[in-house]
N, C-alpha and C positions, 0 to 999 in steps of 0.2 A: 619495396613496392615494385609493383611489373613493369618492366623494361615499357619505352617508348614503342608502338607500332609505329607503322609507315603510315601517313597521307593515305584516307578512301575519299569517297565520296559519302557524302550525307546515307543515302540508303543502304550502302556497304558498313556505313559504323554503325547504325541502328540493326540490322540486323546483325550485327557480330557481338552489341550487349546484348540483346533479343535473343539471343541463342544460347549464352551467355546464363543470362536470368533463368530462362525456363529447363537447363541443363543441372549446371553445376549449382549457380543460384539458390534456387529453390527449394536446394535440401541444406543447406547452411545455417546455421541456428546458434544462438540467438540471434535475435532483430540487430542488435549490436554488428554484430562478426560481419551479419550480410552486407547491414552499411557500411562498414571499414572496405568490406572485398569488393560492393558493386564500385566504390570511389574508386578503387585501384583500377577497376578495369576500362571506369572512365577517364581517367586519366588517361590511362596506357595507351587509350583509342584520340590521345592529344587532344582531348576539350582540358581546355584549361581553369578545371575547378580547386578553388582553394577552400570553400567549407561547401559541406552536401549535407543536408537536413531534410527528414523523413519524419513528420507529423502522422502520425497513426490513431485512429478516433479509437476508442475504447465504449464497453456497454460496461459500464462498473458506476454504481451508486457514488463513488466518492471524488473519481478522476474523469474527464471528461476524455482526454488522450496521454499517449507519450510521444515525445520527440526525442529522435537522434540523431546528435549533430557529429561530423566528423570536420576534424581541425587536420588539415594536410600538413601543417608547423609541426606538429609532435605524433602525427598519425593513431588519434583518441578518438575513442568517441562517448560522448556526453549523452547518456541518457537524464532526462526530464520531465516526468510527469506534471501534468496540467492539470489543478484540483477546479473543480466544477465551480466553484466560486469565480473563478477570474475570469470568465466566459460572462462576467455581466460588467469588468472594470473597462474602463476608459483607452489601459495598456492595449487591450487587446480590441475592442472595438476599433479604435484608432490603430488598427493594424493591417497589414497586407493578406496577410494568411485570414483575416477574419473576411477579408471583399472576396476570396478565394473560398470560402465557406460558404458564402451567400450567394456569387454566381455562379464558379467553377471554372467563370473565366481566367486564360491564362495571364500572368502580370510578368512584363517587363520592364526593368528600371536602368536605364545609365546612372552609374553614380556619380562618376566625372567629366571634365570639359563641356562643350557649348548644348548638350543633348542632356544632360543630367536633369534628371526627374525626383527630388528628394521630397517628396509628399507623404512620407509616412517617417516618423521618429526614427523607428529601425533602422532606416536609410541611410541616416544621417549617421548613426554609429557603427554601422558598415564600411562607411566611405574614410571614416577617421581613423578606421582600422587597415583600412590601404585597399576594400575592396573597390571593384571598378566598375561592375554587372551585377545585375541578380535577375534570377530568372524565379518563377512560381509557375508550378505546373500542377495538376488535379486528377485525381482518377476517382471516377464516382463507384461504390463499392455497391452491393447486391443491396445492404442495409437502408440505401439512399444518403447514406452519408458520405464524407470525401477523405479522402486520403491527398495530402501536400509532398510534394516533394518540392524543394528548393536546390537552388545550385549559386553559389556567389563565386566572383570570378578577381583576381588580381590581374590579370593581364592587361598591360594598355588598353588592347584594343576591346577587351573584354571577349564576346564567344562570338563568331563571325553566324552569316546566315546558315550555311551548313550547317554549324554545330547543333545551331536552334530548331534547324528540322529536323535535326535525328533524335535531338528529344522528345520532341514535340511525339515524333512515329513511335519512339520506346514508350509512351506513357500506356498502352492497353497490356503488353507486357509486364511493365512493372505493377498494373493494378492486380495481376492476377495474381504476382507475389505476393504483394501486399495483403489480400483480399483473404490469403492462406493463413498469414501470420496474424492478421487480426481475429481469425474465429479461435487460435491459436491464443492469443492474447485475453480476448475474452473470454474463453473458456478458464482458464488458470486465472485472472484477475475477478471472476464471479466467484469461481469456489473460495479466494483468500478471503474474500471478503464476506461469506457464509458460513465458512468451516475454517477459515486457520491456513498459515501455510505448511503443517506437519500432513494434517489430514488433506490438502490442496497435493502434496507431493505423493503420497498415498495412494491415493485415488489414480493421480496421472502415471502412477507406476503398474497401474494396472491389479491393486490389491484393494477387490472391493466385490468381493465373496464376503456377503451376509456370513458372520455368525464369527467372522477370525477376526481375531486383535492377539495382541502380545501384553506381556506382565512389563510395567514399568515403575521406578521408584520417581517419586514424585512429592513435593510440596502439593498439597490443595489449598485451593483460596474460594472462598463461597461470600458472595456477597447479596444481600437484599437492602433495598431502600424503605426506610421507615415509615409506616402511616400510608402505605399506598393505595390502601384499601381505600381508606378514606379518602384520601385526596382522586380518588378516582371517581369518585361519587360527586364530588363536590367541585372538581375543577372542570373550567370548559373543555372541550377534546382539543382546542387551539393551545391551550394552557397545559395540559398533561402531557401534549407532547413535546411540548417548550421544556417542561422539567426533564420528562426522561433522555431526549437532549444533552443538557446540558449535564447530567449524571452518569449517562454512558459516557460520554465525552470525556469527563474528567477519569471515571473508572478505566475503560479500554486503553485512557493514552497511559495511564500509571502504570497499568498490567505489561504494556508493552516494552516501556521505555525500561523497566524490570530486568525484561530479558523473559515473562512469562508468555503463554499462548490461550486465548480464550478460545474456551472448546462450546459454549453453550449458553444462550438467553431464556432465562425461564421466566416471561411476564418483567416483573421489578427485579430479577433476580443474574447474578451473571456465577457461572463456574468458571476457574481458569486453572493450571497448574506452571509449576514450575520445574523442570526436570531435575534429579542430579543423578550420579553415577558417572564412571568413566574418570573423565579428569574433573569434573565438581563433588564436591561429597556435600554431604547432608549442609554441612554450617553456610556452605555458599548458597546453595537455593535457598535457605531461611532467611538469609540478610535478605537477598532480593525479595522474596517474598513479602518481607517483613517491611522493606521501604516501600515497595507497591502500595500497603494497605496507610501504612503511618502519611506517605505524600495524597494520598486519596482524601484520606479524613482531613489534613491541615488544610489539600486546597478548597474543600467543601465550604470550610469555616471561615476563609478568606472570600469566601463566591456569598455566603451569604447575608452579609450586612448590606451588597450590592443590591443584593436581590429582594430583600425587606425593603428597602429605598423604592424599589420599582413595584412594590405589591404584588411579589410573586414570592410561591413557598419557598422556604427555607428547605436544604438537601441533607438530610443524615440517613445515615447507612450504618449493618452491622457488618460488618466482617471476620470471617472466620479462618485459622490458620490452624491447618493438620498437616501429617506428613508420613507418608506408609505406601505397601503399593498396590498399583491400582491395573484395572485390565484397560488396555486403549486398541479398541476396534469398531468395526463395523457391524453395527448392531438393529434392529429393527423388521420390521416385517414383509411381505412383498408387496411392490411398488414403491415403499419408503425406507433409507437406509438412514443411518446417524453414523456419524464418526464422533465419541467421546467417552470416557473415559466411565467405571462403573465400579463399585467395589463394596465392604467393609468403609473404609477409610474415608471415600467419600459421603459414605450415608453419614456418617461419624460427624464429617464437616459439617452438612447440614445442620445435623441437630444441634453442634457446638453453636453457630449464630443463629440458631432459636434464643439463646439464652444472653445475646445483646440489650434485648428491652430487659430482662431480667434482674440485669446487673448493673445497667445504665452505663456498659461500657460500648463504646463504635468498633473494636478489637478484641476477639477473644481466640486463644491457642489452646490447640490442646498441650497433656503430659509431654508426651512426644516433643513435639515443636518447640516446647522450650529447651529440652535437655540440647537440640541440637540448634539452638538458633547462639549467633555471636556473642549472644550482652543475656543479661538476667532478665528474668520475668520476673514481675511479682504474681504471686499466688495470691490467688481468689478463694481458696476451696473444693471444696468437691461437691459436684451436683447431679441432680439425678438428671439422665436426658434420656429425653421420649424413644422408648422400643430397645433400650440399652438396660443389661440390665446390672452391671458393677455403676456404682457413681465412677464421673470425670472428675478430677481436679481441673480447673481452668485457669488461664494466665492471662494478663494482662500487661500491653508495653508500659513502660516507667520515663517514654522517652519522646523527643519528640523526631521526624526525619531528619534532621541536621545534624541529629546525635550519634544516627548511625551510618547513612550516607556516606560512600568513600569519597576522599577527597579527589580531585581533579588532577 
């Protein structure tokens, strides 16, 4: 950590992190690093902070912000994503940072002897932890939303008035850093959450010339939800959107939790892949492939005796598993690009789960995917599929996800 400075005055240490921020600061990346380095330098300028936390608001459908917190014990710092749900729990209502969102005003807490203000839960487990101050300060960003900065203090006496004014002066400084790293942040946390983070990495590297991608080998996974047609007709749009909900919901976390990347939403329908090559070869992306689609279908069939109870439709899906390669680029016309994946292989997937209602199975593989998948398939036959013109044999699991799931 950086050596101790000398004693300034309040407007000599504000402008010396001020200078600070907008110099060396400001090109420092990630959001992490910079909280670790701006602590250090407030430190070093003798404000005696013992945890420094940085609430950053996010534009992302699923997170509302992230925090990071830096612990001067082990010199870490804790990043913590906020999902948008908890912006309506009781935790967070009943909190400091939530009066700081609603006025902007700044908040000061002793935590101990005759002055202590323990009015918010937080506080109280601050105080337990040996801190002594906390301070909450606000920069309103261009968006009209606020950015938190917090400082918690061990020290006896906690941060003298000095200290508190040269915060108070750094806070237009630090919103302008701030102000960088969140279009920063939402830029990169929109596209993961639209395109993926392969095509999120992609794109920010500056490779997003219409018409290039590269040859990749790949597991496909192709899924569609059964009857949508119908149940589209038939359900309220409050009700259609409750199902596909709770169907992408269970599909996207199974795809992830895999180790796969979902490249693409067509209506009821999702594509994903699973890479291999390098250090995985075929057999490894097929298990994971393979427990993606097996935990998908098993938690459907656990969601829906729930969901009969409450008079809302029952969720089946077919899914399809092939494996070959495929082109992955930027593709589309001017003014609209795509990042996903296009081929043989995948039109192949497709029309492989056409042939789920066919068979009455929620699972079907091509030849391929079995010869290289862990455990046996059983064979289905061979069928004719749409615009292909040798028949497929197709395969079906014999198993259920616990059978092939590694162990812990």
């Amino acid at each position: 950590m950086d050596r101790q400075l000398p004693d300034t005055t309040a407007s000599e240490t504000q402008a010396r992190l001020a200078a600070w921020l907008l110099t060396e600061g400001r090109l420092i990346r990630p959001a992490s690093a910079l909280v670790r380095a701006f602590s250090h330098q407030i430190v070093a300028a003798g404000i005696p902070v013992w945890r420094l936390t940085l609430n950053l608001p996010q534009l992302n459908p699923q997170i509302t912000s992230v925090t990071y917190t830096w612990f001067s014990d082990d010199d870490r710092v804790e990043e913590r994503r906020i999902p948008r749900r908890l912006m309506t729990s009781l935790a967070y209502i009943h909190s400091p940072i939530s009066m700081v969102h609603r006025s902007g005003e700044t908040i000061r807490r002793r935590l101990v002897g005759p002055d202590a203000d323990l009015d918010f839960p937080v506080l109280e487990e601050l105080r337990d932890q040996g801190g002594t101050d906390y301070l909450l300060l606000s920069g309103q960003l261009a968006s009209g939303r606020r950015a938190v900065f917090g400082l918690t203090s061990q020290a006896p006496e906690g941060f003298d008035d000095g200290q508190l004014a040269a915060l108070k002066e750094l806070v237009p400084a630090l919103t302008c850093i701030i102000e960088a790293i969140g279009w920063e942040h939402t830029t990169e946390s929109l596209l993961q959450a639209y395109v993926g983070h392969e095509a999120t990495r992609r794109i920010l590297n500056g490779q997003i010339t219409r018409g290039t991608g590269r040859t990749i080998d790949a597991v496909i996974l192709f899924c569609d939800l059964r009857g949508f047609t119908r149940l589209s007709e038939t359900l309220t749009r409050a009700a259609l959107m409750d199902l596909l909900e709770d169907y992408f919901s269970v599909l996207v976390g199974r795809v992830h939790r895999a180790g796969g990347e979902v490249l693409k939403f067509m209506g009821d329908g999702l594509l994903a892949i699973f890479r291999y090559g390098g250090e995985e070869d075929q057999s490894a992306a097929a298990a994971r492939a393979l427990i993606a689609a097996l935990e998908t279908v098993a938690e459907f069939e656990s969601l829906n005796p729930k969901r009969g109870e409450a008079a809302r439709p029952e969720i089946r899906c077919g899914i399809a598993l092939h494996l070959g390669q495929v082109l992955f680029g930027n593709i589309g016309g001017e003014g609209r690009l795509d990042f996903t994946v296009i081929g043989p292989a995948v039109n192949r997937a497709a029309r492989i789960e056409m042939q789920c209602i066919e068979t009455n199975e929620p699972i079907l593989t091509s030849a391929g995917f079995a010869r290289a998948a862990p455990i046996q398939l059983r064979s289905l036959g061979f069928f004719s599929l749409r615009g292909l013109d040798a028949e497929e044999e197709l395969f079906a699991p014999a198993m259920q996800a616990m059978d092939l799931a590694p162990a812990d």
